[in-house]
C-alpha positions in Angstrom: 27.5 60.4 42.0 26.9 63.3 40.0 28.8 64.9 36.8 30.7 67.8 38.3 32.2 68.5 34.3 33.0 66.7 31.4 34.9 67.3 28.2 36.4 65.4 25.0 40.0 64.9 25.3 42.8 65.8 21.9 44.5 63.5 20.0 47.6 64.3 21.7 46.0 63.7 25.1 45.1 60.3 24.0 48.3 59.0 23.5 49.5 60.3 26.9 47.0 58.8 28.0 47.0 55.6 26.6 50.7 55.3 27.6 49.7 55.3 31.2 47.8 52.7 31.0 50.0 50.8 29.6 52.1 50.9 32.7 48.9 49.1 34.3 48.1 46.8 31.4 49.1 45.0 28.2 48.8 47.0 25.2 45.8 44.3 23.9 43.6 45.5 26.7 44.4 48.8 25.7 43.4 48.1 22.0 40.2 46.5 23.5 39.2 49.5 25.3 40.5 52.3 22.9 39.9 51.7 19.5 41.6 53.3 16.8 39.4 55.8 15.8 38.2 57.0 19.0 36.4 60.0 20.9 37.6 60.1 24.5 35.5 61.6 27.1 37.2 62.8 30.5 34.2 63.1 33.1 34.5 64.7 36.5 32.3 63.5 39.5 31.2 65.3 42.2 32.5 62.5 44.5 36.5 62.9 42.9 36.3 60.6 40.4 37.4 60.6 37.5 36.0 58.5 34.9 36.4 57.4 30.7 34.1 57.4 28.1 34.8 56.2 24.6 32.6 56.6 21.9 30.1 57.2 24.4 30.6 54.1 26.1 32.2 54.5 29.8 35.0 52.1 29.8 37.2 53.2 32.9 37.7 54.7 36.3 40.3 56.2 37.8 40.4 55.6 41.4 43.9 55.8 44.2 44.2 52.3 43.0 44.3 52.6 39.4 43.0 52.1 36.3 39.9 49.9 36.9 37.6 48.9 33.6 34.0 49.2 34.1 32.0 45.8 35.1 29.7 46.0 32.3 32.6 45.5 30.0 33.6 42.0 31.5 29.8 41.2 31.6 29.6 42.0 28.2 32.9 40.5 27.4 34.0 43.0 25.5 37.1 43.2 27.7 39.7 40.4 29.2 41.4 40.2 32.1 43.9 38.2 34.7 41.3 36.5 36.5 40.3 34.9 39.9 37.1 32.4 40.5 35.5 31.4 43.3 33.0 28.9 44.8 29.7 29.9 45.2 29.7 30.5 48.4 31.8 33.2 48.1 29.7 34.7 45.2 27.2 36.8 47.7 29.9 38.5 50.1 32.2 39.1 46.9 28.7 41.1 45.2 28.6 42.7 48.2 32.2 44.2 48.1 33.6 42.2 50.5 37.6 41.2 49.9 38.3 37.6 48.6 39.6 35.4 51.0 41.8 32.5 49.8 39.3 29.6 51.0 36.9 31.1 48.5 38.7 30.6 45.5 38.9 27.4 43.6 41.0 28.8 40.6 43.8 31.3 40.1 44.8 32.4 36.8 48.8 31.7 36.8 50.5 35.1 35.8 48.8 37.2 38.2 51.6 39.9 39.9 50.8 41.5 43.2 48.7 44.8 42.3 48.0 43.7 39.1 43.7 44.4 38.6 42.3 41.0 38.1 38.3 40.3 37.6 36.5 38.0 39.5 34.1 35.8 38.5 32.0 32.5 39.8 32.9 28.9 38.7 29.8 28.2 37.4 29.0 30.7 34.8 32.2 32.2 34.3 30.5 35.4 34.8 31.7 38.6 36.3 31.3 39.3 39.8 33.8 42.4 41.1 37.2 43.7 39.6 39.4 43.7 42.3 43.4 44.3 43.0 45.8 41.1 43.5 47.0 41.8 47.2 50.0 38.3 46.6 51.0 37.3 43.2 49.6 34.0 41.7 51.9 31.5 43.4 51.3 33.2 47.3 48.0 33.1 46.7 48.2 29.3 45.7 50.5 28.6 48.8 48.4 30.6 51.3 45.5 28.7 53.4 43.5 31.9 54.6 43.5 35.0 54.8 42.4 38.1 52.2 44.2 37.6 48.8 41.7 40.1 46.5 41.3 43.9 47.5 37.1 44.2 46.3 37.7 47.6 43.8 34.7 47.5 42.0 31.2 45.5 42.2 28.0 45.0 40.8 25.5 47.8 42.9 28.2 49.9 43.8 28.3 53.9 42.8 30.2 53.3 40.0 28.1 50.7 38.4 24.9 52.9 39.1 26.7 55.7 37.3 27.4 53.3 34.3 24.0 52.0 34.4 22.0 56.0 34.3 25.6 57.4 31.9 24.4 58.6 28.5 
């Protein structure tokens, strides 16, 4: 994944922006990822997607499915989310982008709608493993016995990650 072109956005963009994401999220995650005093960068992969720097820190990607905040801001905690644990046996096919399967998960947080972007972490360190799109709200997934309730978006390893990892 390669820069393709990249360029600070205006004020006026910002708040067009920041309204659509607020038809994806509350407005505190938008506080958490834009503060008020802040430069916006819009950057262009070679690959098609688009992604969002602030203050020189990428924060989001824009794929089909959304809005998606970058992993290193949940593993930083800097960010929070509807989320979704599982046992650790699902932990290495979940790293590995994999969907999450109902039998995996041992806790689902309560006001999760289907399509709403929910992280995913492991039960014993709380930590964050993938960001990945609710497929049933909270009280299918509950109900359900098996079967894929988490559509894998975004892991630790993948492209985008790598990008964050090399971005300056």
């Amino acid at each position: 994944m390669n820069i393709k072109h990249r360029h600070f956005i205006q004020k006026s963009q910002i708040k067009e922006l920041r309204d659509d994401i607020l038809g994806h999220y509350d407005e505190k995650f938008v506080a958490q990822i834009f503060p008020r005093k802040a430069r916006i960068e819009v950057i262009q992969t070679d690959s098609g997607d688009t992604l969002y720097a602030v203050n020189n820190v990428l924060k989001l990607w824009k794929s089909k499915d959304g809005y998606i905040p970058v992993l290193t801001l949940l593993l930083n905690k800097q960010v929070e989310m509807k989320k979704i644990v599982v046992d650790k046996g699902a932990i290495r096919f979940v790293t590995n982008a994999a969907d999450v399967m109902r039998p995996g998960i041992t806790k689902i947080d309560a006001s999760i709608k289907k399509d709403d972007v929910v992280v995913i972490v492991d039960e014993n360190h709380d930590r964050a493993l993938a960001i990945g799109k609710a497929m049933l709200n909270a009280t299918q997934m509950q109900e359900a016995k098996a079967g894929k309730v988490v559509k894998n978006l975004h892991t630790i390893q993948d492209d985008v990650w790598k990008f964050a990892k090399e971005f300056k």
